[in-house]
C-alpha positions as CSV (number, residue, x, y, z in Angstrom):
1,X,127.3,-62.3,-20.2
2,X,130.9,-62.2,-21.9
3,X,133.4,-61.5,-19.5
4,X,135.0,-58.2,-21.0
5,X,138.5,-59.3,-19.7
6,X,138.2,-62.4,-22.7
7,X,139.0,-62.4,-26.0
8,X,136.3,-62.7,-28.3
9,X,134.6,-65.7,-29.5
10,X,133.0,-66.5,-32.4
11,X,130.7,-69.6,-32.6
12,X,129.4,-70.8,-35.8
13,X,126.2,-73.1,-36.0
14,X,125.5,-75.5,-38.8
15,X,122.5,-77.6,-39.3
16,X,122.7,-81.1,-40.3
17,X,122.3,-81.7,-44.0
18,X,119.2,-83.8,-44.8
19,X,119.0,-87.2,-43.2
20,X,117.4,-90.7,-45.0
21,X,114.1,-90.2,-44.9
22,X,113.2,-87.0,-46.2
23,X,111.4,-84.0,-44.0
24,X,109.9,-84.9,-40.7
25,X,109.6,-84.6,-36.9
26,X,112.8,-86.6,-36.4
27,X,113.5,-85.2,-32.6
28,X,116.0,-88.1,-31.3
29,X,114.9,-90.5,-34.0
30,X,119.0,-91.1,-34.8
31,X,118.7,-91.4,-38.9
32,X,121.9,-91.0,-40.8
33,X,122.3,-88.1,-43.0
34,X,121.1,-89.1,-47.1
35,X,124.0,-89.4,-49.7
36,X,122.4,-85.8,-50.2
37,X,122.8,-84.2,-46.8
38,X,126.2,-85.2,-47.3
39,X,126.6,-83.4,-50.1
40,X,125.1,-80.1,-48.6
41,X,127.4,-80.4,-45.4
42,X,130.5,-80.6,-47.5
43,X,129.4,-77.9,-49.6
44,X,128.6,-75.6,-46.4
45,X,132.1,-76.1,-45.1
46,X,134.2,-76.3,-48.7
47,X,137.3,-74.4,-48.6
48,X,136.4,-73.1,-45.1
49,X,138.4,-74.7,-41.7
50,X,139.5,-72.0,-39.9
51,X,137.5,-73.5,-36.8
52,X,139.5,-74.1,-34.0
53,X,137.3,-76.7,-32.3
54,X,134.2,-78.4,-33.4
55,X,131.5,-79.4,-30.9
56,X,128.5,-81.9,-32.3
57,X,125.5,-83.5,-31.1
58,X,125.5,-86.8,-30.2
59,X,123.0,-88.0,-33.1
60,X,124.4,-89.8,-36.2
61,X,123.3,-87.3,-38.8
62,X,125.5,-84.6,-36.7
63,X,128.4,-86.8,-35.3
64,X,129.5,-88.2,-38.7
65,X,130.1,-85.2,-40.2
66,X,131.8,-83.8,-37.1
67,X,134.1,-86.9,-36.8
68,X,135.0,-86.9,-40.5
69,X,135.6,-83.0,-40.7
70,X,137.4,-82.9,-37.7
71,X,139.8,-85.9,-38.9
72,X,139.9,-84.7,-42.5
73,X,141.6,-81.2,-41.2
74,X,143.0,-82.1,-38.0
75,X,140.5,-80.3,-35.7
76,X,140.0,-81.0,-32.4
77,X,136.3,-82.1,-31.5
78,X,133.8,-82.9,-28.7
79,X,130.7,-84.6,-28.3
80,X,128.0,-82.0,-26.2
81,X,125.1,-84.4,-25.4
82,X,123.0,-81.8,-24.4
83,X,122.8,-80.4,-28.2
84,X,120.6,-83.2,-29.0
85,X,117.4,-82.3,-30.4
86,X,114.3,-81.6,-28.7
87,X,112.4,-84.7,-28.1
88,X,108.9,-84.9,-29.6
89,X,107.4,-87.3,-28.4
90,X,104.2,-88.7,-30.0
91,X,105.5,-87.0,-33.4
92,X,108.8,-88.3,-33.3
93,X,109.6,-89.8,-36.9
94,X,106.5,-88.5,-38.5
95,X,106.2,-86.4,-41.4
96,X,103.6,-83.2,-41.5
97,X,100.8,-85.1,-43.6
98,X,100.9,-88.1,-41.2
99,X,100.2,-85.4,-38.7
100,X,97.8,-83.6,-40.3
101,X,96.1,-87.2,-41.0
102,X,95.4,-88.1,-37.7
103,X,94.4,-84.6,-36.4
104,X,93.7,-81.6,-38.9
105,X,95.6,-78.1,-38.0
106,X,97.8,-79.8,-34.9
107,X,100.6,-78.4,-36.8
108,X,99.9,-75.5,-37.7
109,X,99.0,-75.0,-33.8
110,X,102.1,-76.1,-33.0
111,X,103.8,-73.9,-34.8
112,X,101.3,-70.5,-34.1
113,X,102.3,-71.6,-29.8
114,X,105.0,-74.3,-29.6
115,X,104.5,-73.9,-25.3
116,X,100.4,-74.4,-25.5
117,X,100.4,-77.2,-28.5
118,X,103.1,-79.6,-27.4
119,X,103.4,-82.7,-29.0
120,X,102.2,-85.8,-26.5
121,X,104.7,-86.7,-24.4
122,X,107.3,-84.0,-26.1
123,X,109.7,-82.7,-24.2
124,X,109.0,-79.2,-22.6
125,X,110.1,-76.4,-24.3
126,X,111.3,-74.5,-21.2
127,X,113.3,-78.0,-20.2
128,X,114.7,-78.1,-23.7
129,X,116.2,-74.5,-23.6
130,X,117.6,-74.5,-20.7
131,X,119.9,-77.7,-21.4
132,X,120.6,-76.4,-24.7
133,X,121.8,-72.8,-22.7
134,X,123.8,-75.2,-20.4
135,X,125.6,-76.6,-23.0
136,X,126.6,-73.3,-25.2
137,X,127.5,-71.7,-21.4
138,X,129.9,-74.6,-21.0
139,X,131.5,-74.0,-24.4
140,X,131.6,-70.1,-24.0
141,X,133.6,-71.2,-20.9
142,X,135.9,-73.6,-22.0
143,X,136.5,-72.2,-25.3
144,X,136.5,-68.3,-25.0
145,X,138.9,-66.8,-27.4
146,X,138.5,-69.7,-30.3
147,X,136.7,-69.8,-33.3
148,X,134.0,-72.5,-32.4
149,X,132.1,-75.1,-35.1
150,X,129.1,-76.6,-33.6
151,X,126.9,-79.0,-35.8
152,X,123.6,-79.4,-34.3
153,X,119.8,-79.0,-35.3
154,X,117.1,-76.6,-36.0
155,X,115.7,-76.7,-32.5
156,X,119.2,-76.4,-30.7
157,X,120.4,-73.7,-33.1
158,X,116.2,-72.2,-32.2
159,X,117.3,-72.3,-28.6
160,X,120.7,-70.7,-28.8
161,X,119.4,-67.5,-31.0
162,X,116.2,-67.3,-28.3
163,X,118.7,-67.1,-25.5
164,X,121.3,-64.7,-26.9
165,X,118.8,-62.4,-28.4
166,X,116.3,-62.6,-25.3
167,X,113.5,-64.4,-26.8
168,X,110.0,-65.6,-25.6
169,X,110.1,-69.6,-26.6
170,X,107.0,-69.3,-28.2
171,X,108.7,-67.6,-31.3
172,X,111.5,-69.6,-31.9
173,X,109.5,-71.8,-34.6
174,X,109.6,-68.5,-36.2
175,X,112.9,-68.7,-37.1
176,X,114.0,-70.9,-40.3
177,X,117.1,-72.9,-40.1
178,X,117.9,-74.8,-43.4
179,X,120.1,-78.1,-43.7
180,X,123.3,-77.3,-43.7
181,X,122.9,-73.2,-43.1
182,X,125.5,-71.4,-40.9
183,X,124.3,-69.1,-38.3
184,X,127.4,-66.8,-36.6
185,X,127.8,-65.5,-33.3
186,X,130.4,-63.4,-31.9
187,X,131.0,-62.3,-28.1
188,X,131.0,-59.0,-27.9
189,X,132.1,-56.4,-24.8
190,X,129.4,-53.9,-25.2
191,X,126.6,-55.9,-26.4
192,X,127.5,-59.6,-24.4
193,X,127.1,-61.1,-28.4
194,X,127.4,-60.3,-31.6
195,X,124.8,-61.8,-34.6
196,X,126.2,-61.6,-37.2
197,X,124.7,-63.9,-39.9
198,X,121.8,-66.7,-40.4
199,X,120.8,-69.1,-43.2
200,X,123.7,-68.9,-45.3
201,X,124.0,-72.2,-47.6
């Protein structure tokens, strides 16, 4: 909880634009962001750097955007290895229809209880939320009082609302998170935080 004695902070997640290859269970597979999912990450931020620091995973299709945008305006930025994506194991790199190839309704399964219907070898949702809570407790502590950029992925930016909005992990694959939307968070003294919006492109 927000220590009332510290100045707000607001903390602004944005996906990752669309990396080469096109839609699939990517996890920790590090593909680069297309010529397109450039194009949407620079359209997210245009005319926009007010941040004060930008965090990123380490994955390619986050870090380059981070490292340019933070050299392109002067920003101070970080590396947070713990907002890395969640690791799906035996889907890792696979698109839907392979899925659905090798064993009809698996992802729809998945999706209905993402604890029950893990992926082989995936990495446990439970595991995954708690490193990704580490991580955004870290930066609430080191940062408190800035406006914060964070560039991550649908499953960290999953984890982060399910913590500060007290969800059950089963229903974070409830929540959509395009490329390159911005989700914003604000500490807040009454409330501990503040949501403020999700999905905006």
């Amino acid at each position: 909880m927000p220590d009332s004695h510290v100045e707000e902070t607001t903390i602004e997640l944005l996906r990752h634009g669309e990396p080469v290859g096109g839609s699939r269970f990517r996890g920790q597979v590090d593909d680069p962001l297309s010529e397109h999912g450039w194009q949407q990450m620079r359209a997210a931020v245009d005319g926009d750097h007010h941040w004060q620091h930008v965090i990123t995973s380490p994955l390619q299709r986050c870090h380059a955007f981070a490292d340019w945008l933070a050299g392109e305006h002067s920003i101070p930025f970080s590396v947070e290895a713990r907002f890395a994506e969640v690791g799906f194991g035996d889907w890792e790199g696979c698109t839907r229809a392979e899925l659905e190839q090798r064993s009809p309704g698996q992802v729809a399964r998945f999706y209905a209880d993402p604890v029950a219907h893990r992926p082989p070898g995936a990495e446990p949702l439970d595991e995954f939320i708690a490193r990704v809570t580490g991580g955004f407790e870290q930066l609430l502590t080191d940062l408190a009082g800035q406006s914060v950029l964070v560039i991550a992925h649908a499953g960290v930016i999953r984890a982060i609302l399910a913590h500060v909005l007290c969800m059950q992990p089963a229903a974070m694959y409830r929540i959509n998170v395009a490329n390159a939307g911005i989700t914003r968070l604000r500490t807040d003294h009454l409330r501990g935080f503040n949501f403020e919006a999700h999905g905006q492109v």
